[in-house]
N, C-alpha and C positions, 0 to 999 in steps of 0.2 A: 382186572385184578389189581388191587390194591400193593401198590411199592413195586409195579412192573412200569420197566423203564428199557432202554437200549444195556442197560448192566442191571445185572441184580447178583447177589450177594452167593453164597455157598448156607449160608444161613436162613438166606431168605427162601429159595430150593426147598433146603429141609424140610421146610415151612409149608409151602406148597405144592409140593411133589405129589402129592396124588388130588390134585385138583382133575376133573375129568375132561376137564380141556388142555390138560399143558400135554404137552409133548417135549422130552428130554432127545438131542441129538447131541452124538458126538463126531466133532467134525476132524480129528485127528488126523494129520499126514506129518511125516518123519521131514526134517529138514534139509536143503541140499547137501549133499554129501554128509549127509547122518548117517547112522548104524540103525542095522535093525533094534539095539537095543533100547531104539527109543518109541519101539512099538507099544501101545499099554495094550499089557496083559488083563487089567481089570477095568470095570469101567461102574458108573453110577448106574444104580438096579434102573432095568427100565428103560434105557439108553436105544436110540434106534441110529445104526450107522451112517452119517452122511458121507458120503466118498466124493471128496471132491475132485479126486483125480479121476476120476471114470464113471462116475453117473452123471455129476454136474462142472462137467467140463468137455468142451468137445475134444473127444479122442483123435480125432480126424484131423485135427486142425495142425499147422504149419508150430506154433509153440503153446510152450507148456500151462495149463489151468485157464483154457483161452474160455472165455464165458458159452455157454451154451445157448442154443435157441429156445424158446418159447416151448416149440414144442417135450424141447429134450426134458426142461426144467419141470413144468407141466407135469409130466407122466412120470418123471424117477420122484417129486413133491409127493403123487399121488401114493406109488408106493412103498412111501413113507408113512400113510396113514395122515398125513397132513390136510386138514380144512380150513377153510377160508376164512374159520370163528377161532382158530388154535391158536391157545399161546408158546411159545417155542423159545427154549431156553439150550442156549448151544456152545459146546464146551470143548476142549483136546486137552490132551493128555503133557500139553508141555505148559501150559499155566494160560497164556494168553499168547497164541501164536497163528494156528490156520483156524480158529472158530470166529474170529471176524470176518475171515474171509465165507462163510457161509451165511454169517449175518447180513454180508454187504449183498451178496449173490440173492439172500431171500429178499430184502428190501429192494432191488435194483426189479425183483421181477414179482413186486406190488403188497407181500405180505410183510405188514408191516408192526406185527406184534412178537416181532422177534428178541430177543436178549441174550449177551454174553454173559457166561458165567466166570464175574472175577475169581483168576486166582487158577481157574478151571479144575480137573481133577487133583493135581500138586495139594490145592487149596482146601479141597471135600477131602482128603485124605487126611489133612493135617489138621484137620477136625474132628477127628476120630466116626466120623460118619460113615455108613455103611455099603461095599461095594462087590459087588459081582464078577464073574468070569467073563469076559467076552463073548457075548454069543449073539447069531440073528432073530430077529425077533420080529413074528409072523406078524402082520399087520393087516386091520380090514383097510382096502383101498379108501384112500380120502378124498374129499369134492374141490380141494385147490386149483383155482384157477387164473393163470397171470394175468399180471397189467403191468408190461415193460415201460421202466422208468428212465428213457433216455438219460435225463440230467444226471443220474448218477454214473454214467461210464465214458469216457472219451476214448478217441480211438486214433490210430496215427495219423492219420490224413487231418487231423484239425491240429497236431502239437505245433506246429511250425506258426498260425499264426498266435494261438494261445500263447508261445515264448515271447512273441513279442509283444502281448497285450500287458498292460498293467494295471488293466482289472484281473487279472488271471498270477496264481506264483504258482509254479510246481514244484514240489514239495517231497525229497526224495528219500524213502525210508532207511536205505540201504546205511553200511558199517560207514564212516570216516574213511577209511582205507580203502575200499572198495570205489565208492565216490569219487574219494582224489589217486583212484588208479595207483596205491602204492603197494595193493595187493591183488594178484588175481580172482578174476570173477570164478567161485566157485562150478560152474557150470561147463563144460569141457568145449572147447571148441568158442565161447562167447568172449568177445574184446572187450577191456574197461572201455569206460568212458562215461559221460555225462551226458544228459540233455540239455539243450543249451537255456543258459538262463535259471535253472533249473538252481532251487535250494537245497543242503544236506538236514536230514532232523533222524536221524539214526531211531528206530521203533524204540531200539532196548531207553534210549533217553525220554520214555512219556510211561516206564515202568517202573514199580516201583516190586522187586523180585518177580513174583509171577502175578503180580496185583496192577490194573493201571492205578496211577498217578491221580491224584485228588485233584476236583475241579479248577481249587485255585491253582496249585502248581504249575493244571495244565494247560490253564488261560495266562501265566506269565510265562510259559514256556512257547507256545506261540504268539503270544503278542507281542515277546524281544524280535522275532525274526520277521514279522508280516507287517501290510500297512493293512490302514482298516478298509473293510467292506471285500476285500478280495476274497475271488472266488477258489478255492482250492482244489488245486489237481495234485493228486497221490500216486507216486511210480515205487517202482521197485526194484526187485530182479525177474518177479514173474507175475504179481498182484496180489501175493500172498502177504506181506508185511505189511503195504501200502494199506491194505484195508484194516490194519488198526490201524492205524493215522487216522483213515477214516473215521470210525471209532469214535477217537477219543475227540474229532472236531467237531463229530455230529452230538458228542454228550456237550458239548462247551458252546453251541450255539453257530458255528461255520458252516456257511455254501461249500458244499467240497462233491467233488467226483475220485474215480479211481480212474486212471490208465491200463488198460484193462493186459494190453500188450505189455507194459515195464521195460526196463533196459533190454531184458533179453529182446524182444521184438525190436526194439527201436536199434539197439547195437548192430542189430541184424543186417534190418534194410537200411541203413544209413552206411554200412558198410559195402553194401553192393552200390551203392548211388557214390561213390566216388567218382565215376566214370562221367560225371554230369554236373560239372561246376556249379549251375546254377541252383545245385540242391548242395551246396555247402553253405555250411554255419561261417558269419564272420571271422572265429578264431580260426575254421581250417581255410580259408581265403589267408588271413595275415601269417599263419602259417604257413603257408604256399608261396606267398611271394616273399618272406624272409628268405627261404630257403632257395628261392631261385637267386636274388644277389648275391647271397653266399655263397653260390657255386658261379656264380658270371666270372669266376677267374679263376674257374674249375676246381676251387679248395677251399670246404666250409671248415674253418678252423675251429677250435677248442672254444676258444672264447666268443665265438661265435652261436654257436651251437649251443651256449650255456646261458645267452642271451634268447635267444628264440626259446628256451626250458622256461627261460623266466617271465614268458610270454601268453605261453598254450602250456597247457599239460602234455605229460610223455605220448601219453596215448594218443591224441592229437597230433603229435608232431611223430609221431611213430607213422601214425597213415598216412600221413601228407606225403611223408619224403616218402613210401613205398610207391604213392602214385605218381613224385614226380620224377621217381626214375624211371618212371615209363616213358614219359614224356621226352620229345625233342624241344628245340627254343623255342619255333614255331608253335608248337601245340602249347607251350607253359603261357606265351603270350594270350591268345587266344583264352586259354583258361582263366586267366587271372581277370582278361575282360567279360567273360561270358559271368564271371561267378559276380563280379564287381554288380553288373547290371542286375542281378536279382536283388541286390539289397539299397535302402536307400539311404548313399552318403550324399553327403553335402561338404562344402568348405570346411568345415571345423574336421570332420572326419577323417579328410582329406590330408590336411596337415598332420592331424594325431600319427594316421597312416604310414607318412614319408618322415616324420620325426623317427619313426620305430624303426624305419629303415637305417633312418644316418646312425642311430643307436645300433643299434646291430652293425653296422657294416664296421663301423669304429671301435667296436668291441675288442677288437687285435692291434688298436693301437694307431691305423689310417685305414681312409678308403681310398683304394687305389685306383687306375684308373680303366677298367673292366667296371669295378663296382657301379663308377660314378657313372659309366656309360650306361650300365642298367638301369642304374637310378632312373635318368635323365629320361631314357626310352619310353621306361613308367610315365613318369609325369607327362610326358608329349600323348601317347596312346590313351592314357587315362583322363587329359585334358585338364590336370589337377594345379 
């Protein structure tokens, strides 16, 4: 179809909406901790529901809009009326928010004549174009059949060494304040924090109201923050935001995946992996052993504590010291070797390392001599 692309317009629709191959879905779901009143009550004539909280996502799974199997996708595709020749134009009711996420889910499992509708229904509205009630809409069964697209989804067991590739940037869609942990994770029960390594590029910043952002925009808007050729990985809070990033790198020309788990998965099990040094991030390691010299004279003081802030993030140094009160000397020692040996320092490291320490310990003015006997321990046991 002519002027079908990964976007087409609210105009262009009008245009070709009763073409007898498109297929209009609307991929609508309310935001976390939204109100129902952000349910749309009307929708574009013609519209066929995609649900991506329960048809195409597994219900079963440990967290929220976990991608489905083959077969799941397959069969709810098919009762959608969807073929393997259809073109698919997919839309929600908040401008451009979970309908990329249905675009990424239909690309990732092989149909690839799909398109987001800028602007989405906000947009067909404010066109004065014509719209209907909500309702289902009976559908002859369709002959879609997948072809799972590994490269577009990563999963957790590879982020760890993806953070440290630099062929690889992750790329986190989530608020500023969410990010940098200065406000809670919407999500009840789930810790801030970051991925390691991991970039901030906030969704609403590649939007322009309920419209994405023009190509130039949105080629200087990620070219300020990437270097060239890298592969992009897309996180979030659950994979719903991340897949506009996606989006908007696959209109601009970028190798990009989704994270299909996001913070919530990763905050999850990285927060049960405390118990296992050698599965800590560098920051919660120099976190760990800040706060062990800090207490080697049983009292981490003010200006101490304000130094290690200035080091790790809250949320970082909030879990560290919860697990290192568990901990006796004996076990903190042991810890700080076991985690050291997962990651590889060298000499330069090393010093950067014991520098942060004399920094900190002197942050109240001396280091006294408990400190310095920590210190010291360090350097003997870690051979630095």
């Amino acid at each position: 179809m002519e002027g079908f692309g990964n976007l087409v317009s609210v105009d262009w629709l009008k245009a070709n909406c009763n073409h007898a191959k498109l297929i209009i879905l609307d991929a609508t779901i309310s935001k976390v901790g939204g109100t129902s009143s952000e349910a749309n009550i009307n929708q574009i004539p013609n519209a066929r529901f995609f649900d991506i909280k329960n048809a195409f996502s597994d219900v079963y799974a440990r967290f929220p809009n976990t991608i489905p199997s083959e077969v799941q996708f397959e069969t709810e595709a098919q009762r959608l009326g969807i073929n393997n020749d259809s073109y698919i134009v997919v839309y929600d009711a908040l401008g451009i928010y979970s309908s990329p996420r249905a675009w990424w889910l239909l690309k990732t499992f092989g149909h690839n004549n799909v398109a987001v509708l800028d602007g989405g229904l906000p947009e067909w509205e404010a066109q004065g174009y014509k719209t209907e009630k909500t309702h289902n809409l009976d559908c002859k069964p369709g002959n879609f059949t997948t072809k799972y697209n590994p490269s577009n989804v990563v999963y957790f067991e590879s982020l760890e060494a993806i953070s440290k590739d630099p062929d690889f940037a992750i790329i986190d869609a989530r608020s500023k304040d969410r990010f940098t942990s200065k406000v809670a994770e919407p999500r009840a029960g789930l810790r801030s924090g970051t991925i390691p390594n991991s970039i901030n590029l906030p969704h609403e910043a590649i939007l322009d109201g309920n419209k994405l952002k023009s190509k130039e925009d949105l080629q200087l808007i990620f070219s300020t923050i990437l270097k060239e050729n890298q592969h992009l990985v897309f996180s979030c809070g659950s994979g719903i935001t991340a897949s506009i990033l996606s989006l908007a790198a696959t209109i601009i020309g970028y190798n990009n995946s989704v994270y299909d788990g996001s913070w919530t998965e990763y905050g999850t099990l990285k927060s049960l992996k405390m118990n296992q040094p050698n599965t800590w991030s560098k920051d919660e390691l120099l976190a760990y052993i800040l706060i062990f010299i800090a207490h080697s004279d049983l009292d981490e003081t003010k200006k101490e504590k304000e130094y290690i802030l200035s080091r790790v993030n809250k949320d970082v140094y909030n879990r560290v010291h919860e697990k290192f009160e568990e901990d006796n000397d004996y076990q903190s020692i042991q810890n700080i070797i076991e985690a050291v040996k997962s990651h590889d320092y060298y000499r330069n490291d090393f010093a950067d390392l014991f520098a942060d320490i004399k920094l900190m310990a002197f942050a109240d003015g001396e280091m006294d001599q408990m400190e310095k006997a920590a210190y010291n321990l360090l350097k003997k046991i870690l051979k630095a």
